[in-house]
SEVEXKOL-157070 format. One line per field, with one value per residue (C-alpha): x, y, z; residue in one letter; residue number from 1. Coordinates in steps of 0.001 Angstrom, whole numbers, padded with zeros to 6 digits. Example, Ala and Ser with C-alpha at 12.3 -4.5 7.8 and 13.67 -1.06 7.14 Angstrom:
% SEVEXKOL-157070
xx <- 012300 | 013670;
yy <- -004500 | -001060;
zz <- 007800 | 007140;
residu <- A | S;
num <- 1 | 2;
//
This chain:
% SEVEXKOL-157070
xx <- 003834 | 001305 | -000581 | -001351 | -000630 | -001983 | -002596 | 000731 | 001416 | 001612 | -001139 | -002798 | -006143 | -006203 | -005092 | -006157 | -009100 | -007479 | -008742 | -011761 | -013233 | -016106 | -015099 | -017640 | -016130 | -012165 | -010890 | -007687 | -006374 | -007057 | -006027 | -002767 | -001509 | -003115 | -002700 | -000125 | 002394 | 002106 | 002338 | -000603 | -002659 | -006399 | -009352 | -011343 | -015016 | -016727 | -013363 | -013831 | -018228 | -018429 | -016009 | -017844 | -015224 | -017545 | -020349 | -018783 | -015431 | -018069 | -019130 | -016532 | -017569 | -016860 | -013384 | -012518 | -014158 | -011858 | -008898 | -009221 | -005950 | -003132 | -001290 | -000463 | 001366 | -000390 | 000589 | -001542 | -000953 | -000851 | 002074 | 004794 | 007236 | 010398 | 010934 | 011985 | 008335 | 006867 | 008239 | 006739 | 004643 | 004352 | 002523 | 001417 | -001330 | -004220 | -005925 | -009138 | -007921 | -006682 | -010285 | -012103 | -009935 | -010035 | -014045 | -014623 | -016481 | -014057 | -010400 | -008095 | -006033 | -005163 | -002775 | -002799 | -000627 | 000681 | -001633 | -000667 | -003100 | -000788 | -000428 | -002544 | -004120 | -005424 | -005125 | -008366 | -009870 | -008553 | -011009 | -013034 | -010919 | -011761 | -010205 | -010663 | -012526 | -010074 | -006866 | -007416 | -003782 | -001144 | 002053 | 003616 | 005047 | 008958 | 009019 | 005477 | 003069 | 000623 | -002418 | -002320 | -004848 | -004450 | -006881 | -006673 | -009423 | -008579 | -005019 | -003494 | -000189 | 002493 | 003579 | 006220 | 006471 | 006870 | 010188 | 009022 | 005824 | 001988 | -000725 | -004077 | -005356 | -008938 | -011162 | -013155 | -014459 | -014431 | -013095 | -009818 | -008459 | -004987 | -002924 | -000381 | 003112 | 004275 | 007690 | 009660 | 012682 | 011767 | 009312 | 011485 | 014102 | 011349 | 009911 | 012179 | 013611 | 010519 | 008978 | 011797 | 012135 | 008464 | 009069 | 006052 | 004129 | 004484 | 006112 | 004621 | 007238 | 009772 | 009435 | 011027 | 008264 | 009872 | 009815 | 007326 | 005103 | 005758 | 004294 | 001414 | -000471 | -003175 | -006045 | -008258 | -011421 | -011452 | -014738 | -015907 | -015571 | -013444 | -009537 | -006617 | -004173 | -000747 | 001824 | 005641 | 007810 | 004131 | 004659 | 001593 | 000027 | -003076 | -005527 | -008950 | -011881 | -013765 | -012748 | -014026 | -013187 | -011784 | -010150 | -007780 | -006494 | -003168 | -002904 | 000496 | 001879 | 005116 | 005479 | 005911 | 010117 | 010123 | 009159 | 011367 | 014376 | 013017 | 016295 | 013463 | 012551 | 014749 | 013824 | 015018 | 018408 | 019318 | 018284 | 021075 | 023573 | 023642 | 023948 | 026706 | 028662 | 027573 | 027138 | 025544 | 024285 | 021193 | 023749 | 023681 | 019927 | 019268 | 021665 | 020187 | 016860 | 017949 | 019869 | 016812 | 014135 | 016938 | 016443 | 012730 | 012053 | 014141 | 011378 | 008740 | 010522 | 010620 | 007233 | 005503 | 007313 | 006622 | 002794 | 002582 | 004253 | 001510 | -001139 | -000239 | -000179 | -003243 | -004475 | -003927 | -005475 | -002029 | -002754;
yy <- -007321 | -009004 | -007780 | -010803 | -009324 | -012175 | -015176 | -015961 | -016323 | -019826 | -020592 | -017309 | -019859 | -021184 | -018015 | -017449 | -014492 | -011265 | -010395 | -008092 | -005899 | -003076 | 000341 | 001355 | -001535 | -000288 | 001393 | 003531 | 001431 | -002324 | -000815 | 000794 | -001997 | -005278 | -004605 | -001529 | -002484 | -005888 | -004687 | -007210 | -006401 | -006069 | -004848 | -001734 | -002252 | 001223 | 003196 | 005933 | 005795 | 009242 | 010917 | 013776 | 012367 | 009023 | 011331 | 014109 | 012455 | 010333 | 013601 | 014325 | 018112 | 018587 | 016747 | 019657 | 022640 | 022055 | 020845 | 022806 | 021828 | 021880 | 019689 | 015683 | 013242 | 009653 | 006301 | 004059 | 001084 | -000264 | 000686 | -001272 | -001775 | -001465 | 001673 | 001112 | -000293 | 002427 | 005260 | 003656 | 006242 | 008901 | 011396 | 015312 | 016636 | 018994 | 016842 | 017897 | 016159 | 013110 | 012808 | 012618 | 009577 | 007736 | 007947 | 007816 | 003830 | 002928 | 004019 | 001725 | 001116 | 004502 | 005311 | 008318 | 007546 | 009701 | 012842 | 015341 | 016438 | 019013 | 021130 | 022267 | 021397 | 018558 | 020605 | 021730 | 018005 | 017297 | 018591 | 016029 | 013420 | 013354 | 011239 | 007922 | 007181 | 004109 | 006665 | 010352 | 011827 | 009623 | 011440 | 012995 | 010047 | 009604 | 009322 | 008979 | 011871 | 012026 | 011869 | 011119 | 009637 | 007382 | 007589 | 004774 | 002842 | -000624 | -000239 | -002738 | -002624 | -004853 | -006019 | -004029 | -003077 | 000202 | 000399 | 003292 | 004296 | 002828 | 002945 | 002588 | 001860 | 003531 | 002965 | 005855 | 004752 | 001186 | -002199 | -003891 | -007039 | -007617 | -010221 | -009751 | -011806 | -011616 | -009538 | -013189 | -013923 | -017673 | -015191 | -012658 | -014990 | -016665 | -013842 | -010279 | -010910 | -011414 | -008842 | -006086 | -007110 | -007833 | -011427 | -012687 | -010611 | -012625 | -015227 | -017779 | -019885 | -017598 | -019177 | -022045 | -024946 | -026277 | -023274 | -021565 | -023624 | -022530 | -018983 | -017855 | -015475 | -013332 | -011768 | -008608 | -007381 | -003558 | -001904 | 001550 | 002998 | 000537 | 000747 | -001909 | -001291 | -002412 | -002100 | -001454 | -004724 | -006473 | -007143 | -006464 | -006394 | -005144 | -005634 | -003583 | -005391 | -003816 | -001559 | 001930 | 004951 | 004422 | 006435 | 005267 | 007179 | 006821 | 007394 | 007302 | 007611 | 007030 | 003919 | 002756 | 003235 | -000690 | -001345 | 000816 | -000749 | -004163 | -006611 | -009733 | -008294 | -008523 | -004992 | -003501 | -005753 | -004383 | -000765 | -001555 | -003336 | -000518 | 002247 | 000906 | -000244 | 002736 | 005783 | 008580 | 011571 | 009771 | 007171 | 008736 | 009136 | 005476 | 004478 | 007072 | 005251 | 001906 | 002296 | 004127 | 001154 | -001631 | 000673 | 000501 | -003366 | -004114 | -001713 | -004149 | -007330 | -006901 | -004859 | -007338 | -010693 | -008990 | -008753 | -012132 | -012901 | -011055 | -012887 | -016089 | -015250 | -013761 | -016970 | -019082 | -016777 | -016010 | -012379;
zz <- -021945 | -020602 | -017406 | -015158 | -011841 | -009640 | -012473 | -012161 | -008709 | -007325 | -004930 | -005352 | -006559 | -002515 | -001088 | 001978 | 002926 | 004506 | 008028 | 007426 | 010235 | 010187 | 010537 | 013060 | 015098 | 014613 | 018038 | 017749 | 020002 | 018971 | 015386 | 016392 | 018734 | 016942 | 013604 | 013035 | 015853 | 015009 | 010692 | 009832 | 006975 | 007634 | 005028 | 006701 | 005655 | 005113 | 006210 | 004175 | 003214 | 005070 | 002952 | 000533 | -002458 | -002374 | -004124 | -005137 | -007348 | -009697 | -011112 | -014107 | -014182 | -010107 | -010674 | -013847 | -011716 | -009083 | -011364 | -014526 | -016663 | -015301 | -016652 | -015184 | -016274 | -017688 | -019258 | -021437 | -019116 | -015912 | -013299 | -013355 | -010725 | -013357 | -013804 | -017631 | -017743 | -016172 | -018754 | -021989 | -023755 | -020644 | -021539 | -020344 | -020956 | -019258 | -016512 | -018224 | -021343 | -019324 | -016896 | -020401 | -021349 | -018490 | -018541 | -022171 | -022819 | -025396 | -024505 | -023403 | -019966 | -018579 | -015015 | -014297 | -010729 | -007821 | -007690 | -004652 | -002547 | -000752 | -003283 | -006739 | -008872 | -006564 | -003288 | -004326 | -003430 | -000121 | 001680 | 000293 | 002330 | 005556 | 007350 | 009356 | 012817 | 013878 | 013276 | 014606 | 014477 | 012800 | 012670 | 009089 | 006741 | 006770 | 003103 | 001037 | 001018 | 003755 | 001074 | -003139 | -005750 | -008053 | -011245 | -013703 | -016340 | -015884 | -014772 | -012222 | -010432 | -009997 | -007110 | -004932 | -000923 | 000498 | 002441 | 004963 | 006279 | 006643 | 003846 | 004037 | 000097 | -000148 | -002715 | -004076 | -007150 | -008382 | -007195 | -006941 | -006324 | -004245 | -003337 | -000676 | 000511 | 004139 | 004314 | 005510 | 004274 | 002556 | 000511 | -000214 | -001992 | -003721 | -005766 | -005517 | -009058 | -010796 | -008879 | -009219 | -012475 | -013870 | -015268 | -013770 | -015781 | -019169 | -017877 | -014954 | -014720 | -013730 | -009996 | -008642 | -008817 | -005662 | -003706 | -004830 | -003584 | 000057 | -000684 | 000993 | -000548 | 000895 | -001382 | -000561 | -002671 | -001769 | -002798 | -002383 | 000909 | 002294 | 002779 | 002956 | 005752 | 004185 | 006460 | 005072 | 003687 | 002812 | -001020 | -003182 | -006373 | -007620 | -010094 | -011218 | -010629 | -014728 | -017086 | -015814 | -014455 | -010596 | -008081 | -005137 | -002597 | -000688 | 003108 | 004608 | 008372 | 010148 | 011031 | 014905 | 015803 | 016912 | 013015 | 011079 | 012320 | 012824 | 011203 | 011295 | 007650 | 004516 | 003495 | 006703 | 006439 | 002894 | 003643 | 006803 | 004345 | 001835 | 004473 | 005577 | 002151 | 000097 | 002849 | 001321 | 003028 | 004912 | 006517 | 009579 | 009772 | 008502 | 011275 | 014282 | 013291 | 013350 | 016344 | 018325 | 016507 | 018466 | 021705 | 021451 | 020356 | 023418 | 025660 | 024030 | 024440 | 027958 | 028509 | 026840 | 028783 | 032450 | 031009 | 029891 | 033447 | 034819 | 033179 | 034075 | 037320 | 037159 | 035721 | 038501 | 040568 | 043225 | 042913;
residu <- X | X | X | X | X | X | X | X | X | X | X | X | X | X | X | X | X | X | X | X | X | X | X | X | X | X | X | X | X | X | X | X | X | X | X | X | X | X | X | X | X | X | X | X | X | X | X | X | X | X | X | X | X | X | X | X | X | X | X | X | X | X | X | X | X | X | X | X | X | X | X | X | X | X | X | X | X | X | X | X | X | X | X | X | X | X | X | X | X | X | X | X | X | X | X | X | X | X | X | X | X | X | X | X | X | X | X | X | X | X | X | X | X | X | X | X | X | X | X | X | X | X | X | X | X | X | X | X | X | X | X | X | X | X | X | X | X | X | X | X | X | X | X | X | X | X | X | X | X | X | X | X | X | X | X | X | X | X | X | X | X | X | X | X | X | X | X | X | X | X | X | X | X | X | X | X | X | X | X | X | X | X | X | X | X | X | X | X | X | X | X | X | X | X | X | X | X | X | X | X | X | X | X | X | X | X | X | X | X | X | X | X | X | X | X | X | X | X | X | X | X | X | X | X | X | X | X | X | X | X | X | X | X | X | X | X | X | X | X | X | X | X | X | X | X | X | X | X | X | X | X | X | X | X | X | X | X | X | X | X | X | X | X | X | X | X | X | X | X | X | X | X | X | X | X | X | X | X | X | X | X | X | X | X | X | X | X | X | X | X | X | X | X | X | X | X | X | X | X | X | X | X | X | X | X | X | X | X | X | X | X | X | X | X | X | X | X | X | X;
num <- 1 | 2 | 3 | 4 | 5 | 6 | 7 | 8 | 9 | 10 | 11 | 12 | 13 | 14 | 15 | 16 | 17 | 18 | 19 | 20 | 21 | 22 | 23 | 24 | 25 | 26 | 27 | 28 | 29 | 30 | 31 | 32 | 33 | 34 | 35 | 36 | 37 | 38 | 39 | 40 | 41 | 42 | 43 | 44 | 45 | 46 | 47 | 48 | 49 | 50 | 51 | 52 | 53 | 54 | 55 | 56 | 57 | 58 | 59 | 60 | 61 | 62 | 63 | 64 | 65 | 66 | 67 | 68 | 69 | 70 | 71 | 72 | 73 | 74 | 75 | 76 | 77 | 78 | 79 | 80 | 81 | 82 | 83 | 84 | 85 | 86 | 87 | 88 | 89 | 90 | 91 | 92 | 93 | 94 | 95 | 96 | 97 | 98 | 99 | 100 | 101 | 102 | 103 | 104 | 105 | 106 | 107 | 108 | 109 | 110 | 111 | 112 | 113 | 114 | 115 | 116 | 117 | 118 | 119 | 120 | 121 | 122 | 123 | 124 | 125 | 126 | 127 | 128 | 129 | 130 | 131 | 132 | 133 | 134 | 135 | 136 | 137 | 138 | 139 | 140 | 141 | 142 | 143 | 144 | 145 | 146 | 147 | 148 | 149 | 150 | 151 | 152 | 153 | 154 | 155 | 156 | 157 | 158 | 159 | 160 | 161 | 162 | 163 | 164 | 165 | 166 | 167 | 168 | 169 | 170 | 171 | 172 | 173 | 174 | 175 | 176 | 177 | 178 | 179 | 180 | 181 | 182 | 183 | 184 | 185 | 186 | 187 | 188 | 189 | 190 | 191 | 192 | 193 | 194 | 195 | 196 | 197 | 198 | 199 | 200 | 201 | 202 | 203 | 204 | 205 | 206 | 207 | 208 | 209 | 210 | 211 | 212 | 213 | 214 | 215 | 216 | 217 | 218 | 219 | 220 | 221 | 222 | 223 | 224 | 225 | 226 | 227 | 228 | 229 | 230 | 231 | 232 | 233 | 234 | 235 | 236 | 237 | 238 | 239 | 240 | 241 | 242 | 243 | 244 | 245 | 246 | 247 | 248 | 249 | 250 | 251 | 252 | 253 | 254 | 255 | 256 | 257 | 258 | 259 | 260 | 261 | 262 | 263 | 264 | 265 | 266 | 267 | 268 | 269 | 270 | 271 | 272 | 273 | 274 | 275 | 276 | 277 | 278 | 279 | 280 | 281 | 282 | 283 | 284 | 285 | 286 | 287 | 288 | 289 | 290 | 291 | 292 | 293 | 294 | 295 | 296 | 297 | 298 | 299 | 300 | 301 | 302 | 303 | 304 | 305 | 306 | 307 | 308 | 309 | 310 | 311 | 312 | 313 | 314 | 315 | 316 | 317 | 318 | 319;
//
């Protein structure tokens, strides 16, 4: 199958810059109630340039001292959203044995994908994250893991959203390229069967001409130090920017209550539909969730119309 993660996305050629701010210029606040409460996607320039994996995780020897070989699981390809796709040719073997693959010149593309950091072998490495300036204490992930790697050679993924929880994408080693769709519902029906399926991938006219062309893609170039805030329901896809050796590492958070259960966004609507047409044993948690997200986008609503009230006001200069 062929691996053109962004090629074949209509109007990914005119897509449009992602918002890019400077690290040292991120507040808590202006990033937790602009970007995360609002889930728009920004690029964090230098995010991460202070944490000791940015000189220490380009040294193949540190990585197997504090690693040895246990053993991890890798694929020769990139990671596909399918999970039919994903299984082809998985492989185990010592992560000392893997590391030497992924930076050997001549081997081909390598994942080696979802690497916990709360637990060994790789529980040895946390300590080399360290953290972020703009987000002091985000609260433990619903779902993903608070902190995982990703080590690949050349190996992209295709596009998918996360359904729970925030992600900040940080780049340790190497470069990568990502295109992102708003989580709308004209841009969900245009592209969640050749996403969910991975048609697009060999195949770029699996998209309604007509349609399609009302997509509006976003693209991101993520380079070391720096990390991409991608709030849930965005879809994305990524590509490697080169062949070599790279490192990416996974940040995840609970997302704000008004979010989780926000019915504005296809994801949250089928997560809602299949709750209540198949229950299972998280039903009654999906629907505590949803219920409590309704209770709190209501607080918002009318927090934020008696502010814009007060503004106005203000404004005209009658207070």
């Amino acid at each position: 199958m062929d691996e053109n993660i962004l090629k074949n996305i209509p109007g990914i050629d005119a897509a449009q810059s992602i918002t890019t701010i400077d690290a040292e210029q991120l507040t808590p606040k202006v990033f937790m109630e602009y970007f995360v409460s609002n889930n728009r996607p920004c690029l964090i320039k230098g995010a991460i340039k202070h944490w000791p994996a940015i000189k220490k995780w380009g040294d193949p020897d540190y990585l197997k001292a504090k690693c040895g070989d246990s053993p991890i699981t890798y694929y020769p390809h990139m990671n596909y959203d399918h999970t039919d796709n994903m299984k082809v040719d998985e492989t185990v073997k010592p992560f000392s044995f893997v590391l030497d693959i992924l930076c050997h010149p001549s081997s081909g593309i390598t994942s080696a994908p979802s690497l916990m950091f709360d637990k060994p072998p790789f529980l040895a490495l946390a300590k080399d994250v360290a953290g972020f300036s703009f987000l002091p204490s985000p609260p433990k992930p619903i779902l993903y893991p608070a902190s995982r790697s990703f080590m690949y050679k050349g190996a992209g993924t295709g596009w998918h959203y996360h359904f729970v929880d925030e992600t900040l994408m940080c780049q340790v080693i190497g470069s990568k390229k990502v295109g992102l769709l708003p989580p709308d519902t004209e841009t969900d029906n245009i592209v969640y069967e050749a996403f969910t399926t991975d048609a697009y991938l060999s195949n770029g006219d699996c998209f309604d001409p007509i349609k399609a062309s009302k997509l509006k893609p976003i693209l991101a170039v993520v380079e070391p130090g720096d990390a991409l805030y991608i709030p849930p329901f965005w879809w994305h896809g990524v590509e490697t920017i080169g062949s070599s050796f790279g490192i990416t590492i996974a940040n995840c958070w609970r997302s704000p209550l008004h979010i989780m259960g926000d019915l504005s966004f296809p994801t949250v609507r089928k997560i809602w539909k299949k709750s209540l047409t198949r229950p299972n044993k998280r039903t009654p948690i999906v629907l505590a969730l949803g219920i409590s997200s309704l209770l709190m986008q209501s607080v918002r609503f009318i927090f934020n119309s008696r502010a814009r009230k007060t503004k106005i006001v203000d404004e005209k200069g009658q207070l």
